[in-house]
Residue, then its C-alpha position, 0 to 999 in steps of 0.5 A: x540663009x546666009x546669015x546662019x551658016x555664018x552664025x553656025x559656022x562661027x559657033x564651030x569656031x568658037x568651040x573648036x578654040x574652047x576646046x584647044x584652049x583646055x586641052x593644049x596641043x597634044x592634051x594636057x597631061x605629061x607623057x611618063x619618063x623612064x629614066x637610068x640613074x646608071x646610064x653607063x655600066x661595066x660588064x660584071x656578073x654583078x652588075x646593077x641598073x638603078x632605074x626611075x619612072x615619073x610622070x606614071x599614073x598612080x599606084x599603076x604597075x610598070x613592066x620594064x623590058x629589055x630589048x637585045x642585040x638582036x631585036x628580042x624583048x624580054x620582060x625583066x621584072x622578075x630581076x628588079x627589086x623593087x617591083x615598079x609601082x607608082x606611087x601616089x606622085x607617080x613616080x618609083x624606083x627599082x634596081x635592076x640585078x642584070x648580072x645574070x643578063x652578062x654572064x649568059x652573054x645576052x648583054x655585051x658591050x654596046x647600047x641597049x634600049x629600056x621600056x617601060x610599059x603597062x601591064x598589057x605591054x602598052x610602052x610608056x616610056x623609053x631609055x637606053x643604057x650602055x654597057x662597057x667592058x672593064 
């Protein structure tokens, strides 16, 4: 009886390594990045953000949100051009047109976070950006 529970309890270990082994610490696959190519920007009715996504699963869609001040997360694809979709190496580019932001004061000097998510909201990735006053 002795001789199987160390038989069975060396046949656990033995999978367990395997298992390890092939998938790394924390799995295999590089978490997605969010990265502003403009990480400094002044203040301006017509400022633009130029922002990269790599590391992305291809062809998948990106909601990209701004968070302000006060917490509040606003979904802010409808002022990117283009829209963010991977590509087949899973990255993409877009611009964001954030003047409209600044003149309706949601966006003053300071830092400010940037997600990028899944289409169900899902953050993948996350940076900040600075604003400054001319």
């Amino acid at each position: 009886m002795k001789k199987l529970l160390v038989a069975m309890a060396t046949m656990v270990l033995i999978v367990g390594l395997v298992g390890c082994a092939t998938t790394g610490a924390g799995g295999s696959k590089s978490a997605a990045q969010l990265v502003v190519v403009t990480p400094e920007v002044a203040l301006s009715k017509k400022a633009t953000v130029d922002l990269k996504g790599e590391k992305f699963t291809p062809n998948q869609e990106v909601a990209l949100l701004f968070i302000d001040v006060d917490g509040v997360m606003s979904d802010i694809n409808f002022a990117v051009d283009p829209q963010p979709v991977a590509d087949e190496t899973g990255t993409w580019t877009t611009t964001w047109k954030c003047g409209r932001f600044v003149s309706k004061k949601l966006i003053k000097a300071g830092t400010y976070t940037l997600k990028a998510a899944d289409v169900d909201y899902n953050v993948l990735a996350e940076a900040t950006i600075t604003f400054y006053a001319k």
